[in-house]
C-alpha positions as a Markdown table, in Angstrom:
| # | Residue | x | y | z |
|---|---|---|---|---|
| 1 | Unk | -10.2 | 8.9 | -25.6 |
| 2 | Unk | -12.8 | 11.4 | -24.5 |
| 3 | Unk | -11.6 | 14.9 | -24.8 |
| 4 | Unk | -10.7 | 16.6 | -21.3 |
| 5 | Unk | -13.3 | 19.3 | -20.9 |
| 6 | Unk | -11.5 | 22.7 | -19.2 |
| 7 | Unk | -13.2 | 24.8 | -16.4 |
| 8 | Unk | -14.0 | 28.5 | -17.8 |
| 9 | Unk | -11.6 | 31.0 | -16.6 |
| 10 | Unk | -12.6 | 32.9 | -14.0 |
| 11 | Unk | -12.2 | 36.5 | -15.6 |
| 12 | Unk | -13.8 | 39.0 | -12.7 |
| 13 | Unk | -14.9 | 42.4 | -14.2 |
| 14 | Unk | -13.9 | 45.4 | -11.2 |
| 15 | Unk | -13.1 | 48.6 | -10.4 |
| 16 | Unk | -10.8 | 50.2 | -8.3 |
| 17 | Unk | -11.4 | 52.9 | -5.3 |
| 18 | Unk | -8.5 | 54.6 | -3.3 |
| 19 | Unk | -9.2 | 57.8 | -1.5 |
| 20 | Unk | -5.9 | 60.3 | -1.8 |
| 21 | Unk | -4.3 | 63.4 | 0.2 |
| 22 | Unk | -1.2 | 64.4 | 0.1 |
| 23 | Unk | -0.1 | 60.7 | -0.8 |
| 24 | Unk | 3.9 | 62.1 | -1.6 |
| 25 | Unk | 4.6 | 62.2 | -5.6 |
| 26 | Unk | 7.5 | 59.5 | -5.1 |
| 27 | Unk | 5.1 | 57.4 | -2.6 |
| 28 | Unk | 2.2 | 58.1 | -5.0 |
| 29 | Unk | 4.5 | 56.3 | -8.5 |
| 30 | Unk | 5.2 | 53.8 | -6.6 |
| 31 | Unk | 1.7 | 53.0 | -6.0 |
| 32 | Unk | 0.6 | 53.9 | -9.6 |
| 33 | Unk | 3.3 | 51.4 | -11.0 |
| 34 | Unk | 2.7 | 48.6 | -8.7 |
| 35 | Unk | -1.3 | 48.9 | -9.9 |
| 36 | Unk | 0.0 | 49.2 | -13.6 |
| 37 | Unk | 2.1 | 45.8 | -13.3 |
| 38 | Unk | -0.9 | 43.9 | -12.2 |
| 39 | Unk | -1.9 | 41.1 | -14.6 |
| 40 | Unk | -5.4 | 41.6 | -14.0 |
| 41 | Unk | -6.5 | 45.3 | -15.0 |
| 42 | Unk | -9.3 | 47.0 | -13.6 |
| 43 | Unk | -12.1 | 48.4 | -16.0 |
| 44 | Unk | -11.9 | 51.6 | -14.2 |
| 45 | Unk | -9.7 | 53.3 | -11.5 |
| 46 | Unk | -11.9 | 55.9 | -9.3 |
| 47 | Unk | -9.2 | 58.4 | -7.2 |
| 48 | Unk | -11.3 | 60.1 | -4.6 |
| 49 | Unk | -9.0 | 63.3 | -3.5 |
| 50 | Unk | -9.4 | 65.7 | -0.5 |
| 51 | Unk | -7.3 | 68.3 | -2.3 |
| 52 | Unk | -3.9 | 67.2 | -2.9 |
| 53 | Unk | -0.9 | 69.6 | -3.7 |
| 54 | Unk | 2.1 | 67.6 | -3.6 |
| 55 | Unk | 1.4 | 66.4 | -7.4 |
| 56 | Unk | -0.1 | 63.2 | -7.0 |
| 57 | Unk | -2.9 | 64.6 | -8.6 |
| 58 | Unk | -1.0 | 64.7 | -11.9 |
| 59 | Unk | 0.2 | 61.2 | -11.8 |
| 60 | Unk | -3.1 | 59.7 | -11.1 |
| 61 | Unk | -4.2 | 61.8 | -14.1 |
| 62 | Unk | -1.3 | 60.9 | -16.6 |
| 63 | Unk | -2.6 | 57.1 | -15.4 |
| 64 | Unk | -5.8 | 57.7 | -17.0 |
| 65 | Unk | -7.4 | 57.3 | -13.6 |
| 66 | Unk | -11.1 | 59.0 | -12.9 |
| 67 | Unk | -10.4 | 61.6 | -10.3 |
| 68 | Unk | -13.3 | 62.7 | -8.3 |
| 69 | Unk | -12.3 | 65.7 | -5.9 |
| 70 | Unk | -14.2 | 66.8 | -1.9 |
| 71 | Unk | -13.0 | 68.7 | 0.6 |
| 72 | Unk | -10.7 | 67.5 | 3.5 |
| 73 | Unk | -13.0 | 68.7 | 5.7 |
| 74 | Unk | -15.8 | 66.7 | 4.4 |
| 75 | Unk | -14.1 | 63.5 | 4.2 |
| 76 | Unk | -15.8 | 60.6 | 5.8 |
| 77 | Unk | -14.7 | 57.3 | 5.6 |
| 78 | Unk | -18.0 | 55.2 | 5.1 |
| 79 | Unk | -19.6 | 57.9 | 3.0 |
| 80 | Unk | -16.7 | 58.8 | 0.9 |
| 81 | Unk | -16.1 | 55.6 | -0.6 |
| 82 | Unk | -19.9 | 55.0 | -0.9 |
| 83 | Unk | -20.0 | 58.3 | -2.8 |
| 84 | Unk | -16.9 | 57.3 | -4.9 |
| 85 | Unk | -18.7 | 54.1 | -5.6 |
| 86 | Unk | -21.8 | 55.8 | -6.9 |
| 87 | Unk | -20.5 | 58.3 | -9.1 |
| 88 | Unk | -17.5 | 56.3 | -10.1 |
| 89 | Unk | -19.4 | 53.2 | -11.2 |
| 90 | Unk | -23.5 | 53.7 | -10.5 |
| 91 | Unk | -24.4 | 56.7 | -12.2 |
| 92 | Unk | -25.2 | 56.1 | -15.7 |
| 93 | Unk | -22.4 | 55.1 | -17.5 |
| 94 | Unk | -21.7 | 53.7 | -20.9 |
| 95 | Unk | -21.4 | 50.3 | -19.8 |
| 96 | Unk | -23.0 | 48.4 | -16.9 |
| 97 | Unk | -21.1 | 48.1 | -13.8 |
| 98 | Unk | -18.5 | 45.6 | -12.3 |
| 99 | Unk | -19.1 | 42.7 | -10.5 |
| 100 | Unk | -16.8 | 43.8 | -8.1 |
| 101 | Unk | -15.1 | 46.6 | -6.9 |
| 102 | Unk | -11.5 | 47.0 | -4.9 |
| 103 | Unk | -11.1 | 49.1 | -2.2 |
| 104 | Unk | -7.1 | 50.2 | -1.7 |
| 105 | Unk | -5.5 | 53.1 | 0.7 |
| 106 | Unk | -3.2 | 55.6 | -0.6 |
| 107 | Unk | -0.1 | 54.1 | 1.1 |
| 108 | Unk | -1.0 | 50.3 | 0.6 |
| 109 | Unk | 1.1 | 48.5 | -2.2 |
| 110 | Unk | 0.3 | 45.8 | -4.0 |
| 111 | Unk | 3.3 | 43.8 | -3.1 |
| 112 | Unk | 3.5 | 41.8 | -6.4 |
| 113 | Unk | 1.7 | 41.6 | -10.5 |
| 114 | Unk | -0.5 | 39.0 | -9.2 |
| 115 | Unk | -2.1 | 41.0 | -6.1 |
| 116 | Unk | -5.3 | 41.8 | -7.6 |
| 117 | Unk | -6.1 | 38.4 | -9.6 |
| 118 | Unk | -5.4 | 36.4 | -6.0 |
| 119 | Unk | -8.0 | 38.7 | -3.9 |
| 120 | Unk | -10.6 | 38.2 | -6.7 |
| 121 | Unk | -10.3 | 34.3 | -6.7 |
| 122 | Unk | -12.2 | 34.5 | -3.8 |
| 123 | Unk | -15.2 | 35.4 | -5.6 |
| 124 | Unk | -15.4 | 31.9 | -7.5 |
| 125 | Unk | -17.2 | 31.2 | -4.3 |
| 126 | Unk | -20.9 | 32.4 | -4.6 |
| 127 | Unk | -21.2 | 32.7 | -0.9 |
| 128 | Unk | -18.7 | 35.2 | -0.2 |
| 129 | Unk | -19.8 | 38.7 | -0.1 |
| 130 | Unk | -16.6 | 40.3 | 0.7 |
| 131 | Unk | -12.5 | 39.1 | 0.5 |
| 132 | Unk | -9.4 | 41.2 | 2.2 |
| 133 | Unk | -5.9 | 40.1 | 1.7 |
| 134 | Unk | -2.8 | 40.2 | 3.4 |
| 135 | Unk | -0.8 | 43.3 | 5.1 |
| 136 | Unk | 3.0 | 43.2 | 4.7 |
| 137 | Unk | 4.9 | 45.7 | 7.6 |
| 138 | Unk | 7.2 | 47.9 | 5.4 |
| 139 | Unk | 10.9 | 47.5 | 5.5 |
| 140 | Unk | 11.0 | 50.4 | 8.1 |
| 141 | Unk | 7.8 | 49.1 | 11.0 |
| 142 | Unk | 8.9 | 49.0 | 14.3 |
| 143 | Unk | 8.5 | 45.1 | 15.5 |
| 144 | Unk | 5.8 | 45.8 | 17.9 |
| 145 | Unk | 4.3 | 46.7 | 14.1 |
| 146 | Unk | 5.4 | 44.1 | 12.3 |
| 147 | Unk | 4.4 | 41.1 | 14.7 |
| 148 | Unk | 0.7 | 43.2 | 15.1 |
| 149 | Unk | 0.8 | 42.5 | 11.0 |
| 150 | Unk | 1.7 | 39.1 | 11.4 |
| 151 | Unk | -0.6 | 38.4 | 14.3 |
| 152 | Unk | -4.0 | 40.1 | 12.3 |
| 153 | Unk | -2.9 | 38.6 | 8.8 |
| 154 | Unk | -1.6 | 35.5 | 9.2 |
| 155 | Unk | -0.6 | 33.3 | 6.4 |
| 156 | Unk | -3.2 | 30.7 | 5.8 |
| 157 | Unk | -6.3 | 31.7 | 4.1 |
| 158 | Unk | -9.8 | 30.8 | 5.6 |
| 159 | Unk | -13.5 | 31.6 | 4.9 |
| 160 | Unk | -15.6 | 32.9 | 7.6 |
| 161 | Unk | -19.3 | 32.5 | 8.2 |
| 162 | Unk | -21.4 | 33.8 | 11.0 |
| 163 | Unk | -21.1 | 30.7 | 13.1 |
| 164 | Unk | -17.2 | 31.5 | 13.8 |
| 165 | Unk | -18.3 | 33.9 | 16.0 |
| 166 | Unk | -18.3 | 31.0 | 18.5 |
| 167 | Unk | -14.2 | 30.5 | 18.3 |
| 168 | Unk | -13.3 | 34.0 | 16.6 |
| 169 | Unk | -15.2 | 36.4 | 18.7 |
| 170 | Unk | -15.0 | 40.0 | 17.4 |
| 171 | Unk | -12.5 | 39.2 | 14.8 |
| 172 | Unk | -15.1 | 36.9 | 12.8 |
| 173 | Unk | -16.2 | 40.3 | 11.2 |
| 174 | Unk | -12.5 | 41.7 | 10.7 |
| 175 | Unk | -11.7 | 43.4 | 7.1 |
| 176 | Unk | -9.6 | 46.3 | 6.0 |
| 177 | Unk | -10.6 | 48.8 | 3.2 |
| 178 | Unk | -7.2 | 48.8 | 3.0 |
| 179 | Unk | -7.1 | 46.6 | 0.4 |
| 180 | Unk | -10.3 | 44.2 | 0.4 |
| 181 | Unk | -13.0 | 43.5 | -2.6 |
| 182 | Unk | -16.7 | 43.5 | -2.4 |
| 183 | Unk | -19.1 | 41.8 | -4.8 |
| 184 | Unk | -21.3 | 45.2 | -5.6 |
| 185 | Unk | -24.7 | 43.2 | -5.7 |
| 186 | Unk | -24.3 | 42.2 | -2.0 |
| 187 | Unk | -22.3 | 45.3 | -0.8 |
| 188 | Unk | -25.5 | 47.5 | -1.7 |
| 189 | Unk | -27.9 | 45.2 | -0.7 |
| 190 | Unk | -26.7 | 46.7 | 2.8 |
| 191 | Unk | -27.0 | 49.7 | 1.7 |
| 192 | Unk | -23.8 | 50.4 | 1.0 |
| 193 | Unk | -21.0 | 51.5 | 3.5 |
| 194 | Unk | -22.5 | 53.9 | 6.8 |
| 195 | Unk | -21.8 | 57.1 | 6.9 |
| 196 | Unk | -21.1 | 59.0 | 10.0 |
| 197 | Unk | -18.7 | 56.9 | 11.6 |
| 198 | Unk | -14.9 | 57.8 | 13.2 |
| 199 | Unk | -13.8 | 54.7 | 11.0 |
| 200 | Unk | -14.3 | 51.2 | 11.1 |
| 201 | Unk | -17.0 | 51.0 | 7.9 |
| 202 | Unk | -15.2 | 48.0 | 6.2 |
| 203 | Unk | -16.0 | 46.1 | 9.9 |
| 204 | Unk | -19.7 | 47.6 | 9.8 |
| 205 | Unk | -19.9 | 46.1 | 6.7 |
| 206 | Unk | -18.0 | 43.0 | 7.5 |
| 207 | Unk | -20.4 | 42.1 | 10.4 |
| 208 | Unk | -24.1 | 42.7 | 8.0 |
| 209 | Unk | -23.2 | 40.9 | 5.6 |
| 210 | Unk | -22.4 | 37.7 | 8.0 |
| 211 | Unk | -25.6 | 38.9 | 10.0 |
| 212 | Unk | -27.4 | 38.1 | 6.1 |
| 213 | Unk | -26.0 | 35.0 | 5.8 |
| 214 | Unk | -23.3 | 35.6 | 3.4 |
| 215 | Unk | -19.4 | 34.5 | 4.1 |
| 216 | Unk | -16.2 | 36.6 | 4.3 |
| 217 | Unk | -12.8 | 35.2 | 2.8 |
| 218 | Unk | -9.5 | 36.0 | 4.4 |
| 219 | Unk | -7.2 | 35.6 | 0.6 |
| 220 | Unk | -3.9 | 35.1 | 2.2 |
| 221 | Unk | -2.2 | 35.1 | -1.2 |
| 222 | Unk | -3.1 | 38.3 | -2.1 |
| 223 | Unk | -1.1 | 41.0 | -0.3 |
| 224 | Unk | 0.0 | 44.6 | 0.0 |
| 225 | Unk | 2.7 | 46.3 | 2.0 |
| 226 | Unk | 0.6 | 48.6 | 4.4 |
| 227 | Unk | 2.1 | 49.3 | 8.1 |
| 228 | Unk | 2.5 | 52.5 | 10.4 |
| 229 | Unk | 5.1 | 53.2 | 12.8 |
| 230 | Unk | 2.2 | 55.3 | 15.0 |
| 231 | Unk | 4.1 | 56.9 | 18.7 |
| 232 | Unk | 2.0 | 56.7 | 21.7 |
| 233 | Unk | -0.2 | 59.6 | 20.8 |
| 234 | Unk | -1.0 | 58.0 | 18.0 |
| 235 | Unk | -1.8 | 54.7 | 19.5 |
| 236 | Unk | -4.1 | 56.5 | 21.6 |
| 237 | Unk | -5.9 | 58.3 | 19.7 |
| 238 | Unk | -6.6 | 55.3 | 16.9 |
| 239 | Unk | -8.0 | 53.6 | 19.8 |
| 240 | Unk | -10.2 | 56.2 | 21.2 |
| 241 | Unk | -11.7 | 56.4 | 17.7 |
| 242 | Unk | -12.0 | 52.7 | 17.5 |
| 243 | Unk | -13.7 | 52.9 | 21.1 |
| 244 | Unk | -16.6 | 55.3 | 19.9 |
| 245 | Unk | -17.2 | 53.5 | 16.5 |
| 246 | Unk | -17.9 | 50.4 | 19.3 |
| 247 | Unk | -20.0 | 52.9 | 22.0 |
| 248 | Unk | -21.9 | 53.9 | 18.4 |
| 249 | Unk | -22.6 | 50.8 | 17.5 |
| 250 | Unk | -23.4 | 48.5 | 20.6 |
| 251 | Unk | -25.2 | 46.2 | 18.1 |
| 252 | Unk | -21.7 | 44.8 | 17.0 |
| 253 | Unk | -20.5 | 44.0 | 20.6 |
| 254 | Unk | -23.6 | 42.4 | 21.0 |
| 255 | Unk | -23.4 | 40.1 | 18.3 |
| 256 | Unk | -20.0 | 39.1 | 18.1 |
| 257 | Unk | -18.3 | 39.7 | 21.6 |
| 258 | Unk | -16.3 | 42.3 | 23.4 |
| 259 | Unk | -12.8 | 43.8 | 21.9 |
| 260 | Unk | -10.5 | 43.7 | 24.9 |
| 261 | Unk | -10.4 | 39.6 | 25.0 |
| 262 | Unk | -9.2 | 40.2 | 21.2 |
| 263 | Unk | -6.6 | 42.9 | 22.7 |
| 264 | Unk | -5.1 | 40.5 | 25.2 |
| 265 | Unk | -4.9 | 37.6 | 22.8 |
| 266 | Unk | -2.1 | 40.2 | 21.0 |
| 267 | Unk | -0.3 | 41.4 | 24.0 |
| 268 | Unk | 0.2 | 37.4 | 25.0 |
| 269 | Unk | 1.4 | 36.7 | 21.5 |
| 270 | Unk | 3.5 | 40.1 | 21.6 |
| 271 | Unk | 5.1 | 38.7 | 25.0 |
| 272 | Unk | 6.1 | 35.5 | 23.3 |
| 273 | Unk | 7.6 | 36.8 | 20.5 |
| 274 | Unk | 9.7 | 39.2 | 22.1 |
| 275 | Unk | 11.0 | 36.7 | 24.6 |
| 276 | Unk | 11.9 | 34.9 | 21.0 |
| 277 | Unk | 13.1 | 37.7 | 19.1 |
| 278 | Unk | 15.5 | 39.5 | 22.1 |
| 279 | Unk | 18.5 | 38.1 | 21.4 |
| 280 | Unk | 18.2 | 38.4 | 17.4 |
| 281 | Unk | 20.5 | 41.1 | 15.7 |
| 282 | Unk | 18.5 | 44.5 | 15.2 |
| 283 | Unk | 15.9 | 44.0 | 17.5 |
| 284 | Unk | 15.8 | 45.7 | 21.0 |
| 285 | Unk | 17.1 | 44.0 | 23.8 |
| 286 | Unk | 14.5 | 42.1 | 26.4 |
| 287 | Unk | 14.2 | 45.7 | 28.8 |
| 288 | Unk | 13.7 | 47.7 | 26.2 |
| 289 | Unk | 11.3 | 45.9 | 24.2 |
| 290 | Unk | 9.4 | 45.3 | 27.6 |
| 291 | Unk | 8.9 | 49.3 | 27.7 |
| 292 | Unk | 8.1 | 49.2 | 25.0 |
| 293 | Unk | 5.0 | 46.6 | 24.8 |
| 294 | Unk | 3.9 | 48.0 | 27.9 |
| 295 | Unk | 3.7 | 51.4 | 27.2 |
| 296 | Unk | 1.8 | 51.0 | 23.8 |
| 297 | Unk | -0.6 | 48.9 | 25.1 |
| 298 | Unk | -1.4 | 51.0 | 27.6 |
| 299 | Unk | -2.2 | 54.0 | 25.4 |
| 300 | Unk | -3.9 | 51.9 | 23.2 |
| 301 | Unk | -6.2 | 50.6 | 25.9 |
| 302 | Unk | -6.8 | 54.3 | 27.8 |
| 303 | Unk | -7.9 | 55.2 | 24.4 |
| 304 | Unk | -9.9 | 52.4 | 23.5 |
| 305 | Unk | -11.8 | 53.2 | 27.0 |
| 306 | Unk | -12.3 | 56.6 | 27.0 |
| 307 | Unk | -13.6 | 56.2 | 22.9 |
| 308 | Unk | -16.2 | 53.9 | 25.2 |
| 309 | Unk | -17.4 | 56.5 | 27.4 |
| 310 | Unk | -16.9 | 59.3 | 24.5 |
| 311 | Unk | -20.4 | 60.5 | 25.4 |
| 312 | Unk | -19.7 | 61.5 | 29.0 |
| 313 | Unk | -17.3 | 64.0 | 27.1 |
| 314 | Unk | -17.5 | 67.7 | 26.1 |
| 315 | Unk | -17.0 | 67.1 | 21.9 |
| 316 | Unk | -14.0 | 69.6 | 22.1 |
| 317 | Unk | -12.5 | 67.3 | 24.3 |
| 318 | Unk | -13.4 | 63.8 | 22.5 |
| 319 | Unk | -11.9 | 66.2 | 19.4 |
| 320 | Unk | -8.5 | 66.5 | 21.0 |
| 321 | Unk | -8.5 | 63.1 | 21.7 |
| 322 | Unk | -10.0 | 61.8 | 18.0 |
| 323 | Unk | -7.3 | 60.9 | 15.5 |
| 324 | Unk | -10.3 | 61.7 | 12.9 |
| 325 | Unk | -10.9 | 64.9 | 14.0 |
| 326 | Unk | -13.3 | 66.0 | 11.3 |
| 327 | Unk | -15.5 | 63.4 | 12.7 |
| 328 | Unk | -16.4 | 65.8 | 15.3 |
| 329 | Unk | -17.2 | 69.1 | 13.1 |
| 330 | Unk | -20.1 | 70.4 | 13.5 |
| 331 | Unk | -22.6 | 69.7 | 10.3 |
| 332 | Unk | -23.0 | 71.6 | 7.7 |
């Protein structure tokens, strides 16, 4: 008998990024431990803070994390991370740098040990440039919340390439730095992440690297818990941002098809599942929950619209409306 000859394992070297402020010490432990428990560990762990005082800052540095430090006024989400990247990983350092590095938000949890090792699997494919996993709702998310988690992370995994822009429209270039990998090679073969954008880089990104060929992998098994319970202000004004980081880049529309026919997809699937869910214990009754879909859509889309037509707009006013209001600043 022939001896069985065993795949290598796959043993990805990476690094971590997760931009910090004001993360809550008790929130901020939690996150630290559920990164510690993981079975795969990260080389290094790169915290980019805007000037914390709630003592987070102390826990990431009794971690033995790296903790880079900017100014809350100057914080950017594409350029941020990019300059985290750089001086985390690409400056000269003693040894060469990962294969891959992990991108994580301050209030996203890896939801169990083997978080990190199932979003890196992804990589054993040599076409896929960039892997996002799975978003929990916390205990607490409102259902409208919840089912939005459910509805953008489902639970079966899939690779995407640029040709399923033909059935996926827009979402074909969905991704959330909120807890997503990218193999560093490819990532700054784009350049790295833009700056200068509201938000929305991880999508930027998303939709280059299918525009170069390369494939995206939706890594179901890997998951954090990451929701918000946002009020209608808030609704609006993520939107509006959302509808000037697509006015700003008209390129994206272009190539992979409007937003609003994604929108209504949700609302339908938001109807159904209310009509399921009425009658269930601890959920609002039908009327209620009715109000309730209604109204947050409809911030959500006055925002989205008036984000559109953001440059029709005095900036003080497109700044009241902004959730990221540094965006609007005036540069240095």
């Amino acid at each position: 008998m022939s001896a069985v000859t065993s795949l290598p394992t796959f043993k990805p070297q990476f690094g971590v990024i997760v931009p910090t402020y004001n993360p809550g010490r008790e929130a901020w432990a939690k996150w630290v431990q559920a990164l510690q428990s993981q079975n795969c560990k990260p080389m290094q762990v790169v915290v980019v803070d805007s000037g914390s005082t709630d003592g987070s800052l102390e826990l990431s540095q009794q971690a033995g994390f790296t903790v880079l430090h900017t100014k809350a006024q100057d914080f950017n989400h594409g350029a941020t991370r990019q300059w985290a990247l750089e001086q985390g990983f690409l400056n000269p350092q003693p040894n060469p740098p990962p294969d891959f590095i992990v991108f994580l938000t301050q209030d996203a949890i890896l939801a169990n040990s083997n978080a990190l090792e199932e979003l890196l699997q992804a990589f054993q494919d040599p076409q896929i440039a960039a892997a996002y996993g799975r978003q929990l709702p916390k205990p607490e998310a409102h259902w409208l919340e919840a089912h939005t988690r459910s509805f953008n992370y489902p639970d079966a995994s899939r690779t995407v390439k640029l040709q399923d822009k033909a059935s996926l429209g827009i979402k074909a270039c969905f991704l959330s730095n909120s807890f997503a990998a990218y193999r560093l090679q490819a990532l700054m073969a784009q350049g790295g992440f833009p700056a200068h954008l509201p938000l929305g880089e991880d999508t930027f990104t998303a939709a280059k690297l299918l525009l170069s060929g390369q494939s995206l992998r939706y890594q179901a098994s890997a998951a954090v818990y990451h929701s918000h319970n946002y009020n209608g202000l808030q609704d609006f004004q993520r939107m509006f941002d959302t509808g000037v980081f697509h006015a700003q880049n008209p390129w994206l529309l272009q190539n992979f098809g409007k937003a609003e026919g994604e929108g209504a997809k949700l609302v339908k699937s938001q109807w159904a599942y209310l009509k399921a869910q009425a009658s269930q214990p601890h959920h609002p009754n039908f009327l209620q929950g009715i109000v309730q879909l209604l109204s947050a859509n409809a911030m959500k889309l006055m925002g989205y619209k008036l984000g559109r037509a953001y440059h029709w707009m005095p900036k003080a006013l497109a700044k009241k409306f902004a959730m990221n209001k540094v965006f609007w600043q005036p540069k240095q």
